[in-house]
N, C-alpha and C positions, 0 to 999 in steps of 0.2 A: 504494500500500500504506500502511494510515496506522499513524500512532505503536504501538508497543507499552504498552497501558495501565500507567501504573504506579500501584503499591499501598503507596507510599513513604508516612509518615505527613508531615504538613505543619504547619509548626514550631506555628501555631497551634492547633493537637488537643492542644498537648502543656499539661500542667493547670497547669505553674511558669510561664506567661509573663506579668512585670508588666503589672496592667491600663494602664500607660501605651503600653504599645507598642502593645496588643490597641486602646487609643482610637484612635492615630494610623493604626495598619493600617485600624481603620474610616474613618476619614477620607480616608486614600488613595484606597480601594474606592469609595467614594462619588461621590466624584471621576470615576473612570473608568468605573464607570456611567454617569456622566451622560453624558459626553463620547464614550464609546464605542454609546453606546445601550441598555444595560441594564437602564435604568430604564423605557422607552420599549417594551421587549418585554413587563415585567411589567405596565404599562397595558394592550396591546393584548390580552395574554392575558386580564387582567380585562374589557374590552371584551367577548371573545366567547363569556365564558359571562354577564355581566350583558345581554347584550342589552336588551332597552325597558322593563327593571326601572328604578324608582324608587324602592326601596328592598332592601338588600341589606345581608349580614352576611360576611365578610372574615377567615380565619385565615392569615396566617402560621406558620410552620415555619421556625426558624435567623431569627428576625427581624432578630437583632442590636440595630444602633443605632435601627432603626427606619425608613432610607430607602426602602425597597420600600411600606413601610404608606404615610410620606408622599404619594411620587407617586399611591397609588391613592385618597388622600383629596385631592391638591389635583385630581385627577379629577374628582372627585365633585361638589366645591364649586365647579367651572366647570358645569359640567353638571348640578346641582340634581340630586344623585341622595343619596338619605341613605344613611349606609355604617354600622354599628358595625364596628368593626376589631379583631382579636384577635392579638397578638404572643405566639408560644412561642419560647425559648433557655432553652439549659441555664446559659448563665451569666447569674449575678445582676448583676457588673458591665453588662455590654450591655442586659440591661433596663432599666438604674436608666437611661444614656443616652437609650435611646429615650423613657422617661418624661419627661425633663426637654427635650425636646422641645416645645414650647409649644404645634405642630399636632397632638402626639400627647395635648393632656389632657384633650378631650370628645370621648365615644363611644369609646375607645380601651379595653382592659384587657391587660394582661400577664398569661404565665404562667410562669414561672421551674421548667424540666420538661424533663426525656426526653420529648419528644412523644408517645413510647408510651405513655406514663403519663396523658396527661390522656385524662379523662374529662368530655364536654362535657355541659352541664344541656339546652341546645339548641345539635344538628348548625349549624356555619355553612352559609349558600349556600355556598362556596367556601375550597379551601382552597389554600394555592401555598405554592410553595419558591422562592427563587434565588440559584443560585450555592451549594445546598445539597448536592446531590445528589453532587457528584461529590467529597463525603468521606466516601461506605459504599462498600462491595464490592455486587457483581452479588442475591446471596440478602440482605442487608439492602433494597436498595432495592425488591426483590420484595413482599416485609413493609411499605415504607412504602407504596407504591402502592394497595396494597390498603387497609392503614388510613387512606388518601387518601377512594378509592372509600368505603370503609362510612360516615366522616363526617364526608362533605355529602351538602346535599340538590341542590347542582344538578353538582357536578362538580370539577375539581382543574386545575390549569396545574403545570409548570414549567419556570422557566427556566435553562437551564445552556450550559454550555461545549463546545465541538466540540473532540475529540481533531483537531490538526491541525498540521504541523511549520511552516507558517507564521505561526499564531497564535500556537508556542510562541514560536520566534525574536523575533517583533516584540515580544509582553509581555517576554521575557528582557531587550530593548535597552532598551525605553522604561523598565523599571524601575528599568535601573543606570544610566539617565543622570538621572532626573527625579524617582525616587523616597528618599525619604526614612527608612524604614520599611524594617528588616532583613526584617521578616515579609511584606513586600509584594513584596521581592526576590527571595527566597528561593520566597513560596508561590505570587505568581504565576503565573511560568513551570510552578513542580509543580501547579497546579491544573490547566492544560489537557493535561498528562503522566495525569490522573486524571480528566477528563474520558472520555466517551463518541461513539461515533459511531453513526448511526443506524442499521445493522444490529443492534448490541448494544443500545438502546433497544427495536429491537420484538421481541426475544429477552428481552427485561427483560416484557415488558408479555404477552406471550403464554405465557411461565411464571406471572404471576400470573391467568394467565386472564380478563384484561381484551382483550377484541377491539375495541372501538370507541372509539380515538384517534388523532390528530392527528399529525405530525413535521412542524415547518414550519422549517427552514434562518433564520436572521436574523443579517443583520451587527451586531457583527463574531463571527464563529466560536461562532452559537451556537443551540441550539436552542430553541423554543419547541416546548413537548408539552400537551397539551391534550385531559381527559377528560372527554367530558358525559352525566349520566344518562340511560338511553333515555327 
């Protein structure tokens, strides 16, 4: 029987928090991305809508600092594939980071936005979240999925979290022993308390009347989702 989802807000949502803490909370995350695999799902998801493209265009959603854009440009630049890359967050701090980013300052643009709010001049190929999704309720994410689908032109990923009481427990331990970062203490364990599990995904995905997507399981506790144009 898995976790009861909770709808608790997580310290980060909340609009007073010094951007010193919100830096370090990114730094943490980034961290445990790598080390956990995080980074490594948001590749393979771009993997398999770029297929034997050669050139491709890349939005983000909740970019943040910029790490998810990285990995899928230092991708690129192994693999001779040309990317332009687009970063939307609502906050102006995590932009200015990801800018200052030295791999983020060709081909790269920010948009400092409610995602619902932009309006693109040209649809990207592809657009993803990670580690976004499981800060809306069930009819929010209905609403993003679909403005996922309308634009791009080849499809959407994203990466998130598996509701699971062993994933809770183990972030809950590793974060009071190693982490540094109240926000990291605090939200990580509540991130997978508001995560999702895959019955609720294809109940998310068949209220927006999208039928043809993916749910593939990836360690550690988390899902890759994945939509491609017919």
């Amino acid at each position: 029987m898995p976790l009861k989802r909770s709808y608790q807000s997580e310290l980060l949502d909340q609009a007073e928090i010094p951007f010193e803490d919100i830096l370090l909370n990114m730094q943490e995350l980034n961290t445990i991305n790598t080390l956990l695999g995080g980074h490594a799902i948001t590749v393979k998801g771009f993997k398999q809508l770029l297929g034997k493209r050669k050139k491709i265009s890349v939005c983000e959603i909740g970019c943040g600092g910029g790490d998810n854009l990285v990995a899928i440009l230092k991708y690129c630049n192994k693999y001779n594939v040309e990317v332009k890359l687009t970063g939307v967050d609502l906050k102006q701090e995590c932009i200015d980071v990801a800018k200052n980013n030295s791999l983020l300052k060709v081909n790269t643009s920010f948009i400092c936005s409610d995602y619902t709010l932009v309006q693109f001049q040209e649809k990207p190929d592809i657009i993803f979240s990670s580690l976004f999704c499981h800060h809306f309720n069930e009819e929010q994410l209905i609403i993003q999925i679909q403005w996922m689908r309308q634009n791009t032109l080849l499809g959407f990923f994203i990466n998130d979290l598996q509701r699971h009481w062993l994933a809770h427990t183990s972030i809950k331990i590793l974060t009071q022993f190693f982490s540094k970062s109240y926000l990291v203490k605090n939200d990580a364990p509540l991130s997978v308390l508001r995560g999702f599990v895959k019955r609720e995904w294809s109940e998310i995905f068949n209220k927006a009347s999208i039928k043809q997507f993916e749910i593939n399981w990836k360690w550690a506790f988390r899902y890759l989702i994945i939509y491609k144009h017919a």
